[in-house]
N, C-alpha and C positions, 0 to 999 in steps of 0.2 A: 133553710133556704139553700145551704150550698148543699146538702142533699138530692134535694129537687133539679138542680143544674146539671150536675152531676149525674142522679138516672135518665136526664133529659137528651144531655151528651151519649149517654152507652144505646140509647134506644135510636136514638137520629143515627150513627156510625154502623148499630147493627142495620138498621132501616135501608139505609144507603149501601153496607155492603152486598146485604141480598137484594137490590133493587137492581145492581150493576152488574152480576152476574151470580146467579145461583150457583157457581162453580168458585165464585170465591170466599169458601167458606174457613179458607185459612185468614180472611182478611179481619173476621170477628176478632180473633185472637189477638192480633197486630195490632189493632184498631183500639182494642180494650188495654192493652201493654200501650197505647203512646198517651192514651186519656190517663191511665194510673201514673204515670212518667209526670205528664204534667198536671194531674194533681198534687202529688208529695211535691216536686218543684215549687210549682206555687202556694201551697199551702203557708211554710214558715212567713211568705210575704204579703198574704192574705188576715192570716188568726192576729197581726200586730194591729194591722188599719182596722180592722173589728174593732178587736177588745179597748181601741183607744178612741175609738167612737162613742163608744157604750159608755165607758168613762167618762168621757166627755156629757153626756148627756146627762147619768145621774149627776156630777158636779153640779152642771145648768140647772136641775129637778131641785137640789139642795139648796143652791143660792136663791132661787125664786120664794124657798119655803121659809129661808132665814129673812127674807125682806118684806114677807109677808107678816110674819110675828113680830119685828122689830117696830113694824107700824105700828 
């Protein structure tokens, strides 16, 4: 998923720099340097609410199966 967001962002920013001026083709670069900036930024504060969702879930997946058996 963050993949998808991600190629989503560099295509809408190139889309946009060439739409604004075909002369600002320094702006691809810039554009793609402040998306990469605030990927790694936000990544460490992303991968935690993940992985602890996920968690969350199978626990829930696991207690539902022990209260199943226990019937």
């Amino acid at each position: 998923m963050l993949q998808g967001i991600i190629a989503g962002w560099i295509f809408i920013l190139f889309m946009a720099a060439l739409f604004v001026d075909e002369n600002l083709r320094h702006a691809i670069p810039s554009a793609f340097g402040v998306l990469l900036a605030v990927v790694v930024v936000t990544i460490p504060i992303w991968a935690p609410i993940v992985l602890d969702n996920k968690h969350k879930r199978e626990k829930a997946k696991k207690q539902v199966v022990e209260i199943e058996v226990f019937k």
